[in-house]
C-alpha positions as CSV (number, residue, x, y, z in Angstrom):
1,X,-19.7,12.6,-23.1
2,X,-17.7,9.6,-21.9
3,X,-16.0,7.7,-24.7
4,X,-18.0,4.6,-26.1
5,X,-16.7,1.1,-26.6
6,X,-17.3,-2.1,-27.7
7,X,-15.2,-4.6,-26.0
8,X,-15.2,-8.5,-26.7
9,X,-16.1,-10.7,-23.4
10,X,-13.2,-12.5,-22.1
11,X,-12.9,-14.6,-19.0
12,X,-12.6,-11.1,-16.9
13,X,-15.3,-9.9,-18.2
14,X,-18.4,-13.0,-17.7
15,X,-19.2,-11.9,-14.6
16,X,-20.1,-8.3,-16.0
17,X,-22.1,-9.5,-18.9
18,X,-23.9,-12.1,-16.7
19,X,-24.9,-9.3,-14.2
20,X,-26.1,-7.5,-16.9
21,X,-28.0,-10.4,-18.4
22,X,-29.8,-10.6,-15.5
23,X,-31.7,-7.1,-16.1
24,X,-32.1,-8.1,-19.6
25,X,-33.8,-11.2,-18.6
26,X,-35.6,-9.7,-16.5
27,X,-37.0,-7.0,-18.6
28,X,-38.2,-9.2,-21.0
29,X,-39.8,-12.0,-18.2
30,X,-42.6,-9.6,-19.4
31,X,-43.0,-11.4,-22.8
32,X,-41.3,-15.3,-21.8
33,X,-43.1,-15.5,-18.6
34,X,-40.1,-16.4,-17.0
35,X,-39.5,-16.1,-13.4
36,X,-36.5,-16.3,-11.3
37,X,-35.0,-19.2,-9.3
38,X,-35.2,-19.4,-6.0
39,X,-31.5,-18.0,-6.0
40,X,-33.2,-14.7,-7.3
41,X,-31.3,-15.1,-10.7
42,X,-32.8,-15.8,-14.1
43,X,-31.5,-18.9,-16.2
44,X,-30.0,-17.9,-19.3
45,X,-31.1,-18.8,-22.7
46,X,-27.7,-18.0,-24.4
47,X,-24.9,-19.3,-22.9
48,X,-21.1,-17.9,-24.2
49,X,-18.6,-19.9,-25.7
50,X,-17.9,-22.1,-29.0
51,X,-19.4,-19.8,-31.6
52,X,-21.0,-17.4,-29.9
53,X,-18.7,-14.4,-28.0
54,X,-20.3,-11.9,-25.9
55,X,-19.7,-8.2,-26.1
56,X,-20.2,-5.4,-23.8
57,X,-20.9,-1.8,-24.3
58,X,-19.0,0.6,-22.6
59,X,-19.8,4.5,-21.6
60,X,-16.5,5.6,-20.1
61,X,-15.8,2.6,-17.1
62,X,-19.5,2.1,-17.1
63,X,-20.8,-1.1,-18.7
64,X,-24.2,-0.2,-20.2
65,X,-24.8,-3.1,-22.8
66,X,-24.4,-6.5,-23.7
67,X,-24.5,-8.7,-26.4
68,X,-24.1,-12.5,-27.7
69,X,-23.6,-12.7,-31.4
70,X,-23.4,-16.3,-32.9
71,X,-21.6,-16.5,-35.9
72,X,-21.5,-19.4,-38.1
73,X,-21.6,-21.3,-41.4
74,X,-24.6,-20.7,-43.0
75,X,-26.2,-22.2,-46.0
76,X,-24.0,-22.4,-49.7
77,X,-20.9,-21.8,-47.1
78,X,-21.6,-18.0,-46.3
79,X,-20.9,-16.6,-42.9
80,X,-23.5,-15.8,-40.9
81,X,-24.0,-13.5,-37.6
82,X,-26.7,-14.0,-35.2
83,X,-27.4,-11.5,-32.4
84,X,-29.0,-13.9,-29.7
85,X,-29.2,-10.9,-27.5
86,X,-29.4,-7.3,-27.3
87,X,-29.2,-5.3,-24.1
88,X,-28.9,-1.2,-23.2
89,X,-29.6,-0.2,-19.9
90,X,-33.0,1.6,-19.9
91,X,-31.3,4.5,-18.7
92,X,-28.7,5.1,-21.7
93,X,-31.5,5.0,-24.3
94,X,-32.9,7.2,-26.9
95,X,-29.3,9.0,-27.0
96,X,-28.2,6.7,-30.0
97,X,-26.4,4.2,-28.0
98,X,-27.8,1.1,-29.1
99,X,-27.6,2.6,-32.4
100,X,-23.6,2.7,-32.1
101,X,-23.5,-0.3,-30.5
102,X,-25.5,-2.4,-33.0
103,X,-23.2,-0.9,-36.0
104,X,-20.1,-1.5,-34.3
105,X,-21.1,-5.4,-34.2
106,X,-22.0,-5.1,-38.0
107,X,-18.6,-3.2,-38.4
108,X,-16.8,-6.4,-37.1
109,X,-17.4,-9.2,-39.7
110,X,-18.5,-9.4,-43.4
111,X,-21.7,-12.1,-44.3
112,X,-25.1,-11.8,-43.2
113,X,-26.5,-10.3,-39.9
114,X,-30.0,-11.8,-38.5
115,X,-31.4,-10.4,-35.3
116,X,-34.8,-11.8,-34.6
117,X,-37.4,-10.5,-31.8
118,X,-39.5,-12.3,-29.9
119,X,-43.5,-11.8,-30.5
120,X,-44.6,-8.7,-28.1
121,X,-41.2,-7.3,-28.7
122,X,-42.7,-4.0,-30.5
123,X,-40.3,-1.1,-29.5
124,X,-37.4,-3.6,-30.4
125,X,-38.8,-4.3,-33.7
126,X,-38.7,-0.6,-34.7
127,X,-35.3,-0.3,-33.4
128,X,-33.7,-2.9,-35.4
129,X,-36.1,-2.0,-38.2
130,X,-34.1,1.7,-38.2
131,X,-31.2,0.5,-36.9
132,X,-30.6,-2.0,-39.9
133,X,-32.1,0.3,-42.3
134,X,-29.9,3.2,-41.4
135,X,-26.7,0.7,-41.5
136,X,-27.7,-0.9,-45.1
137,X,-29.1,1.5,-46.7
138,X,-32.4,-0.2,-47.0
139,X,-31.1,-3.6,-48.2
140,X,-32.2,-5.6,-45.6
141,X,-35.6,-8.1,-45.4
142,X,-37.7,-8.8,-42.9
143,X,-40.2,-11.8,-42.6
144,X,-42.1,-13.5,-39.8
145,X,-40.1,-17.1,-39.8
146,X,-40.3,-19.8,-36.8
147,X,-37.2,-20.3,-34.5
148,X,-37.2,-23.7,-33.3
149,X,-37.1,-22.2,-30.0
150,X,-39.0,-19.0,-29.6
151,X,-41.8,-20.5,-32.4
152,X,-42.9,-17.1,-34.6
153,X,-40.7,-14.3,-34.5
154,X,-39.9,-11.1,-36.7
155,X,-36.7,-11.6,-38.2
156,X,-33.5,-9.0,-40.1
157,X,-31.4,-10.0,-42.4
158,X,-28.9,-8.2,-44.3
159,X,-25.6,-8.9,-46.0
160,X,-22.6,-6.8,-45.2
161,X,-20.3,-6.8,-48.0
């Protein structure tokens, strides 16, 4: 198997994450309605930059996922870590990729880690359900909470030591 990384987007690298955005979008146009411009392209909820950095996930010299984590100060001054998105190519699942990939972004900051889905979002709500477990040994919460801009969604949270 090709070695697995998690690399950090820099200014190289946008164009990579933003073509891989666009499947993600797409995917999920199923559950926000969205449809492209007339350029073709989806518009892009999360945009890069200030407190949020991008990360790909790499199998070999293939890029195969993406993510946008938001970290932040969050309430009585603790850090927190938001993953605004989460993307594996369909075709690298169910062979523990996402898995990795998720822990490695746990692996890279202490504070609390919040990854919210979208309502319809099932399969992704079992994924981060085991995904989180497996990482915190149980010590996570879950809760249906309104984001300002989704409205209801499921939401994670956990505190890595």
């Amino acid at each position: 198997m090709a070695k697995i990384s998690l690399v950090p987007v820099s200014a190289e690298l946008e164009p990579v994450y933003h073509q891989l955005a666009q499947a993600y979008e797409g995917e999920f146009s199923r559950l926000t309605r969205r449809k492209p411009q007339p350029d073709g392209r989806f518009l892009h909820d999360t945009q890069l930059g200030g407190s949020v950095q991008g990360y790909l996930l790499y199998q070999g010299n293939n890029p195969v996922g993406l993510s946008a984590v938001e970290h932040r100060q969050g309430e009585h001054r603790q850090t927190e870590h938001e993953i605004r998105e989460f993307y594996v190519v369909p075709s690298c699942r169910g062979a523990q990729l996402g898995k990795w990939f998720a822990h490695a972004l746990f692996d890279l900051a202490a504070g609390v880690w919040i990854s919210k889905q979208i309502s319809g979002a099932d399969a992704a709500v079992e994924f981060w359900r085991h995904t989180i477990d497996d990482y915190s040994h149980g010590a996570f919460e879950e809760a249906m909470v309104t984001d300002p801009y989704w409205g209801p969604v499921n939401q994670f949270r956990f505190r890595r030591p």
